[in-house]
C-alpha positions in Angstrom: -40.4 179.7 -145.7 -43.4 180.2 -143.0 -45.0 182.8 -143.0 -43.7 184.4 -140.0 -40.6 184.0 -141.3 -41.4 185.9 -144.7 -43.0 188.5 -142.6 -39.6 189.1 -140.7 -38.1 189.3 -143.9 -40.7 192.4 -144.9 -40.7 194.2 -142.3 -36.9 193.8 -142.6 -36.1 194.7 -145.8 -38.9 197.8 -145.6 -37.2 199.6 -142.8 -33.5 199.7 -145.3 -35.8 200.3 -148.7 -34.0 203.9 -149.3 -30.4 203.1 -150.8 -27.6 203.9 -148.7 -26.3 207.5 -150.2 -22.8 206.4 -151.2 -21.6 203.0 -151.4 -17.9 201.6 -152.3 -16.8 197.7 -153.0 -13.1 197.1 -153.1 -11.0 194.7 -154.3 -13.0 192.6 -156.5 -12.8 190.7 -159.7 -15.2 192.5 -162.0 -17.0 190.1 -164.3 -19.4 192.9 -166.4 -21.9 190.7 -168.7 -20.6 191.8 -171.5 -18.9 188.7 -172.3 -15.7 190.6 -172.2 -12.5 188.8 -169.5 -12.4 189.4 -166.0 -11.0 192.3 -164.1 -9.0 191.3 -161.4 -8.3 194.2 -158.4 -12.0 196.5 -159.1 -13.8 199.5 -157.5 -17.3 200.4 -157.7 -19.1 203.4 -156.4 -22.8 202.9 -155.7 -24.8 206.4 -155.4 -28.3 206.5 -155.8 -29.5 203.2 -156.4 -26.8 203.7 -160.0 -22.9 203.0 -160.7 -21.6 206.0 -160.3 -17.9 204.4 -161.5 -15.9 201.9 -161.8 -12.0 201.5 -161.7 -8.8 199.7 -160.6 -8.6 199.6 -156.7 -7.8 203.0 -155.4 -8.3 205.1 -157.8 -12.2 205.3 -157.7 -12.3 208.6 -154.9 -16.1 208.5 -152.6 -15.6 210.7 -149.8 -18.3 209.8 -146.8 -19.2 206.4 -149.0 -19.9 203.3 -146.4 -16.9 201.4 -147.4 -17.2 197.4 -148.6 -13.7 195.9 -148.9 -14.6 192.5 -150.5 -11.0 190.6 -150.6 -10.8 189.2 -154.4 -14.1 188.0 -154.8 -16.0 187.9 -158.0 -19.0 190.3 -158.3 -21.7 190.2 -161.3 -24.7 192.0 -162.7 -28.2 190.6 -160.9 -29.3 187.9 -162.9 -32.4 187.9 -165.0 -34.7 185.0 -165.0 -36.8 185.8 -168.6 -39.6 183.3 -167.8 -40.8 183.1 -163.9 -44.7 182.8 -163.5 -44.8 185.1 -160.2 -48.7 184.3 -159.9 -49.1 180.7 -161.6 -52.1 178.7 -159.9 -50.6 175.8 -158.0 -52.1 172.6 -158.3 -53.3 170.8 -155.0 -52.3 167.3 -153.8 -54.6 166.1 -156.2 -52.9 167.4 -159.4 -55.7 170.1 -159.9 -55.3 173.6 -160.7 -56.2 175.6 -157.7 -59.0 178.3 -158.7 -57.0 181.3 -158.4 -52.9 182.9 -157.6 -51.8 182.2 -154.0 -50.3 185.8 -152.9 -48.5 184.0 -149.9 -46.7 181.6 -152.4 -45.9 184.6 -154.9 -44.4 187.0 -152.0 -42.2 183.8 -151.1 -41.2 183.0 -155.0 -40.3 186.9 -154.8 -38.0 186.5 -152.0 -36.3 183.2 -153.0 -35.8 184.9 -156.8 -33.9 188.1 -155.0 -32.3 185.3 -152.3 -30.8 183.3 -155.4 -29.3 186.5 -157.0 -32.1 187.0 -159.5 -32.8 191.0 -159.6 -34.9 191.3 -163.1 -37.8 188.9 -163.9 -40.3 188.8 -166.7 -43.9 187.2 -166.0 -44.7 185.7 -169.5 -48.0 184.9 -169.2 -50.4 186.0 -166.2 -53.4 188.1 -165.3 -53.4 191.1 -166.8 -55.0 193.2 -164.1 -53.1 191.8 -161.1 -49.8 191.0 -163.0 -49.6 194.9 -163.7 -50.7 196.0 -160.3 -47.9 193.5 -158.8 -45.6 195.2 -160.8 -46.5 199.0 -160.0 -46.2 197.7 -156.3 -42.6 196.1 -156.4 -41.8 199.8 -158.7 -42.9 201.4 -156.3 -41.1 199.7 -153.3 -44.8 198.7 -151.2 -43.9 194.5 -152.4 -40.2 193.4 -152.2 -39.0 191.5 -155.2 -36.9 191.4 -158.3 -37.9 194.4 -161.0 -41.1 192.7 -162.9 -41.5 193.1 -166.3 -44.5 191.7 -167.8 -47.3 190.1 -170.3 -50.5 189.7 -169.8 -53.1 186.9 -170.7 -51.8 184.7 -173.6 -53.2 184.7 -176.8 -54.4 181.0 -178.2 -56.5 180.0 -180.3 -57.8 177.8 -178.5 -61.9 177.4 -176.5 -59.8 176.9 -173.4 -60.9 179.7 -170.9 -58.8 179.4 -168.0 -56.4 181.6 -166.9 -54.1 182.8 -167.7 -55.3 182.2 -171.0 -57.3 184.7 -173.5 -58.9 182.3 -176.1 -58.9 184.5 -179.4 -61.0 183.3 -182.7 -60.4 185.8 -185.1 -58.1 189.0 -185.8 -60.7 191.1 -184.5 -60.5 189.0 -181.1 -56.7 189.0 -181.3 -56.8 193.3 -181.6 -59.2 193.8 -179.1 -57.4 191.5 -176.2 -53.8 193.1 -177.4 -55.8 196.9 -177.2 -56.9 195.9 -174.0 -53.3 195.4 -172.8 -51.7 197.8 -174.0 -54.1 200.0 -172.2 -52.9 198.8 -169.2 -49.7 198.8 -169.4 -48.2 195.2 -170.1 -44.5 194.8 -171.4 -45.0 192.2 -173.4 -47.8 190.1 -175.9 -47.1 186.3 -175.8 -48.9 184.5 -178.2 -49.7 180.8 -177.3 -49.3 176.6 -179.2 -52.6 176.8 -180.7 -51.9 180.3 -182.4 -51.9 179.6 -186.8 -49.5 181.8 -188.6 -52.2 184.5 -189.8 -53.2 184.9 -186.1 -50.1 185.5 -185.5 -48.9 187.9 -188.0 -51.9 189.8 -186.6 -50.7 189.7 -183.0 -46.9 190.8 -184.3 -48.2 193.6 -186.4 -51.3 194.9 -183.6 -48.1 194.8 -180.6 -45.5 196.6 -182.7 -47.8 199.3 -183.3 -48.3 199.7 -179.5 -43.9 199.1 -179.1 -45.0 196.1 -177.5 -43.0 193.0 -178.1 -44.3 189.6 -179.0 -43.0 186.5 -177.1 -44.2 183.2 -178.3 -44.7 179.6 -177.0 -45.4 178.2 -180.7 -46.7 175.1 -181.9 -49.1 175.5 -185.0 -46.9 178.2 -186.4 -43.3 177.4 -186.9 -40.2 179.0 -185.6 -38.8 179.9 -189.6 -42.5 181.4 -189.8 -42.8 183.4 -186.8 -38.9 184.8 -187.6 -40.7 185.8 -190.9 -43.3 187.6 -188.8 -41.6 189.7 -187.0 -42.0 188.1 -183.6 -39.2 189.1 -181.1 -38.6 186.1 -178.8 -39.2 182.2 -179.0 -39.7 180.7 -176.0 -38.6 176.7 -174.7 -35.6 174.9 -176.4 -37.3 173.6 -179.6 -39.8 174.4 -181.8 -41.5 170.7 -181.5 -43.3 170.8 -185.4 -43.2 168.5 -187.8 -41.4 171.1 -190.1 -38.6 170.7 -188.4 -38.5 166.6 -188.8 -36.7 164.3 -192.0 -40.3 163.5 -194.1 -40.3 160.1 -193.3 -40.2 160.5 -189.5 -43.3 163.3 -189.6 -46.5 161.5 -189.9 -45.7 159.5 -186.8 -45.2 162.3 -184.5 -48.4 162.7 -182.6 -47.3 166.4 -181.1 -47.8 164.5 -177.3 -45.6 164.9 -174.5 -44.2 161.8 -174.8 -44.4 162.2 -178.4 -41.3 165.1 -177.5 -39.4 162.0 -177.3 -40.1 160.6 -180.2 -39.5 163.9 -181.9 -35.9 164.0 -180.7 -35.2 160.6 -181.7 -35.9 161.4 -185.3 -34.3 165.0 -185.3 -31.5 165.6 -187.6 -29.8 168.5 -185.6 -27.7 168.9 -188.6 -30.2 168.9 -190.8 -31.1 171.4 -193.6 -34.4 172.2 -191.8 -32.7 173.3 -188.5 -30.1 175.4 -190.3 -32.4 177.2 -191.9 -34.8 177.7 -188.6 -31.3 179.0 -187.1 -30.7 181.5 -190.0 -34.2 182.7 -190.2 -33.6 183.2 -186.4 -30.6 185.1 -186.6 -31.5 187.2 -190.1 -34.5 188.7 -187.9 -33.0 188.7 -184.6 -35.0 186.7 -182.4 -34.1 185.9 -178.7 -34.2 182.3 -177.6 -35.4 181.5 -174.3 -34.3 177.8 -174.1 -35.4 176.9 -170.2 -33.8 173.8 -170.5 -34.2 173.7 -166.8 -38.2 173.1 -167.9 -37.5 170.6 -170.3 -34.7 168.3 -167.8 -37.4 168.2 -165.3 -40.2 166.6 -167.7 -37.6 163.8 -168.9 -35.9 163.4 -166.0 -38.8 163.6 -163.7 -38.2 160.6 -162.0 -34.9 162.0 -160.9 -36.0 165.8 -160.8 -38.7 164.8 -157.3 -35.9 164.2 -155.6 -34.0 167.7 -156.4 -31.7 168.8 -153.5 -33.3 172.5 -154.0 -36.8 170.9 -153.4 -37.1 172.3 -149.7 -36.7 176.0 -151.0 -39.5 175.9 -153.0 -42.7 177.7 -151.8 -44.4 175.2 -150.0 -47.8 175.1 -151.7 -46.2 174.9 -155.1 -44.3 171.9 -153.8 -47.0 170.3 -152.2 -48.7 169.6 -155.6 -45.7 168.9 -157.6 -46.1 165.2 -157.6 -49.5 164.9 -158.6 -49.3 167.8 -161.2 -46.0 166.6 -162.9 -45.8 166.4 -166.3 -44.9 163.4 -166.3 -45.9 161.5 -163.8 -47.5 158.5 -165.8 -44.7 157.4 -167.5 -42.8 154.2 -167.0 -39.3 153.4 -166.5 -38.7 152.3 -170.0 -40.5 155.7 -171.5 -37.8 157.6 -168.8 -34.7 155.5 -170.0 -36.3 157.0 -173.6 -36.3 160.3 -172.1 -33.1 160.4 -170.5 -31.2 158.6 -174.0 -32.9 161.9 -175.5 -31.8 164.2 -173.6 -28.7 164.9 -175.7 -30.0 165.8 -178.4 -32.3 168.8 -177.2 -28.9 170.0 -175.6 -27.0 169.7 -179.1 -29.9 171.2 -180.5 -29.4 174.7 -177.9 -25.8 174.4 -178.3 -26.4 174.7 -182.6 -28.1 177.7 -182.3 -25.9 179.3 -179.9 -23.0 178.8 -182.2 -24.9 179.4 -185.1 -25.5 183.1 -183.4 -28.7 182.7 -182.1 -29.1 184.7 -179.1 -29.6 183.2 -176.1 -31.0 184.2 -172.8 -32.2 182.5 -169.3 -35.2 181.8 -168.2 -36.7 178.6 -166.4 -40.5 178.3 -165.9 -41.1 178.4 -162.3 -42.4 177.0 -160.6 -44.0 174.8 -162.8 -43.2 171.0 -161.3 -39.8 170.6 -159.6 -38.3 174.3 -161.1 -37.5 175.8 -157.7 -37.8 179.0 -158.0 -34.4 181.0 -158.1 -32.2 178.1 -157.7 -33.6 176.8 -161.4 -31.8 179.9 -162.4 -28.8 178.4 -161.8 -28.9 175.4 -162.6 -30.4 176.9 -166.0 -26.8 178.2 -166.4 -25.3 175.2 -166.5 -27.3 173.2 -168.4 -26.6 176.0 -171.0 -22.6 175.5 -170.1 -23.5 171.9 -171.0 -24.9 172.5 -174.1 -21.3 174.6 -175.3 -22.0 178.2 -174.1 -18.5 178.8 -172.3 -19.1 180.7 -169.0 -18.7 183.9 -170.0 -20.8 183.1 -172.4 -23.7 181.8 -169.9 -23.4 184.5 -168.1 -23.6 187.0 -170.9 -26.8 185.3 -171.4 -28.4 185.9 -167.9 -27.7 189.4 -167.9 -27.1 191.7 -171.1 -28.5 189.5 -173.1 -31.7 189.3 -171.4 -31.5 192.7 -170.7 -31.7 193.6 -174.5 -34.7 191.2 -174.6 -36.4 193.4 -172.5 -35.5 196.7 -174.3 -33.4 197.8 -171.1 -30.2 197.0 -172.1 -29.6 200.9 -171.2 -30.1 200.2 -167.7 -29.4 196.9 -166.7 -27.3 193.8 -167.6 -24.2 195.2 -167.4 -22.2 197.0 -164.7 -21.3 200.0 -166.0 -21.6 204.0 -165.0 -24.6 204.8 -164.9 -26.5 201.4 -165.0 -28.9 200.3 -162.0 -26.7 199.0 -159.3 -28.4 195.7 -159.6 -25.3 193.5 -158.8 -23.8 190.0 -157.2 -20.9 189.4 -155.1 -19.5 185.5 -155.6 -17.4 183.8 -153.2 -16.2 181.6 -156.0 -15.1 182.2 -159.5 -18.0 181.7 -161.7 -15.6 181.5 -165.1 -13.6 178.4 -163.8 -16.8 176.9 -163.0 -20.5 178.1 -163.7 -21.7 176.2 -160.6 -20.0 179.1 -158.5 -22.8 181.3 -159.4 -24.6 179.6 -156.5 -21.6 180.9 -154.0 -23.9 184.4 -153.4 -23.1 186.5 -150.1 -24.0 189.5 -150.9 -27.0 190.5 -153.5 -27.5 194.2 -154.5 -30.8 195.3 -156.1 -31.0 198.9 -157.0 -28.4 200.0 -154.8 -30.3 198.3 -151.4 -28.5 195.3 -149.7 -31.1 192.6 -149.8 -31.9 190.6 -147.0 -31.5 186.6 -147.7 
């Protein structure tokens, strides 16, 4: 989007910021997160920004409500992307991180998020300062965008210094940077690869004593271990230790990118050490954040730079994508490896899911060739091919993440009294999850949005 463009689209979207006072959709299929079956022939009353009720057509009264007949199509909540990095550094045509955020690029990833039907993000990892400003602002209705919840700089253990890292050494580090947070005001702790189990166990126990949750992007502490912990969300679709591997295949796992590969190869997802990963994940009721979406464009990156979503992405993100892909060293045979492995990372999500792990969406943008918004759905259907039935799917982009972000209460659902964060489908999304991309109307907190 240019810029003039995405001013338009401001000063737009400003002048209509106060929700209408009453508004009434007609005649829809109701599909309410929950998981439970469609509703054919729905009302719902919008007042205030809230539900104010739902019922069968015609018998939900609003006298003086601006009236939206919708003719059988499908509305859902606003879907929640668990893992968008608003103010990630892009890298330049060279494949270097660029010094600092690009507020141009993040107001556009705002508007494409909210254009795509997502109404909830969480930031997993940023700036602390700005990431919580950005957030007051969007509250506050002074920066248009999806409802940001989000952590601040994440913990590693690790000399690494740039941001949005916080390297940590010692307990006494890991308290002082979590302190620091908490004072002001992140949702979230995300502890990073590098992070040993005793760091961690630190982080878990410093964050819970500020009701602060701890998200993690593990590598030197397991997944079984951090369940043990305490932590509340996993992050990415596999754990990627050596724990997890038959004994014979571990020593030669060399914890690379391309090494991922490898690991996949070996993995028994049957195995004893997977089931008990799943049941250590379920007994202490950790989310998983699979962004599979994150993972298919790594081993598919030869196929992923030529994405039909490609043009929607904020045009100094994609301008870098090539020379900062993952990826982008790797021959045709190590891709024909990649692609033959695919499978089994997708077995590997649908396992836990049925194992009763919960599940939620989240996808990573706009890391390299993850548009943002439009990842979102195609996020859902990777999960649909990994065996989540639609319903399903779209349980897990809504009340699902909802409950990962402790607001279950207000959003994920539509419901009385829930924030009237909702999506109008031309298509039915439960004969196929694709249809979640056939969006004509997107509500966010009661307020029409402008796409």
């Amino acid at each position: 989007m240019r810029l003039a463009a995405l001013a338009v689209f401001f000063a737009s979207t400003f002048a209509s910021a106060a929700p209408s006072s009453r508004i009434l959709l007609t005649d829809f299929t109701l599909i309410d997160g929950t998981g439970a079956a469609p509703r054919a022939h729905c009302d719902l009353l919008i007042e205030g920004g809230r539900i104010a009720a739902v019922g069968p057509t015609g018998s939900v009264r609003a006298s003086g409500a601006a009236i939206v007949p919708l003719g059988g199509r499908f509305v859902v909540p606003g879907f929640i992307d668990l893992h968008a990095h608003v103010m990630l550094h892009a890298w330049d045509e060279r494949g270097q991180i660029r010094p600092r955020w690009d507020r141009a690029a993040a107001l556009e990833l705002l508007h494409d998020l909210l254009a795509f039907g997502v109404t909830t993000i969480r930031d997993p990892g940023s700036e602390t300062e700005a990431a919580v400003t950005l957030r007051r602002a969007i509250a506050d209705g002074r920066v248009e965008g999806p409802t940001l919840f989000t952590a601040g700089r994440m913990l590693n253990a690790s000399p690494f210094d740039a941001e949005p890292f916080a390297p940590v050494r010692d307990a006494d580090d890991v308290r002082r940077e979590i302190r620091w947070q908490a004072a002001l005001g992140v949702d979230a702790i995300k502890v990073y690869s590098a992070m040993p189990p005793a760091l961690v166990r630190v982080a878990i126990e410093e964050a819970h004593a500020h009701r602060l949750p701890v998200i993690g992007h593990l590598g030197a502490t397991t997944w079984t271990e951090a369940a043990a912990l305490g932590i509340d969300g996993v992050e990415h679709a596999a754990p990627w230790s050596r724990a997890y591997l038959p004994k014979a295949r571990q020593a030669a796992y060399d914890g690379s990118l391309f090494g991922r590969v490898a690991w996949l190869e070996a993995l028994d997802v049957d195995g004893p050490e997977i089931a008990a990963m799943a049941d250590a994940l379920v007994a202490h009721d950790v989310t998983v954040d699979p962004t599979l979406i994150a993972m298919w464009t790594k081993l598919f990156g030869d196929v992923a730079a030529r994405g039909p979503d490609l043009a929607r992405a904020p045009a100094l993100h994609r301008a870098g994508w090539a020379a900062g892909s993952f990826t982008r060293g790797w021959t045709a045979a190590q891709y024909r490896r990649a692609h033959a492995a695919w499978a089994k990372l997708v077995a590997l999500v649908g396992k836990l899911w049925r194992r009763g792990v919960r599940i939620t969406v989240g996808t990573d943008t706009p890391t390299p060739w993850v548009v943002p918004g439009a990842s979102v759905h195609d996020e859902m259907a990777l999960l649909h091919d990994a065996g989540l039935p639609p319903l399903e799917v779209l349980r897990a982009a809504t009340a699902n993440a909802a409950r990962a972000l402790g607001r279950g209460d207000t959003i994920g659902t539509l419901a009385p009294g829930k924030r009237a964060d909702l999506v109008v489908l031309a298509r039915d999304p439960v004969a196929d999850i694709r249809n979640t991309r056939s969006i004509e109307r997107v509500y966010r907190g009661g307020v029409l949005v402008a796409r």
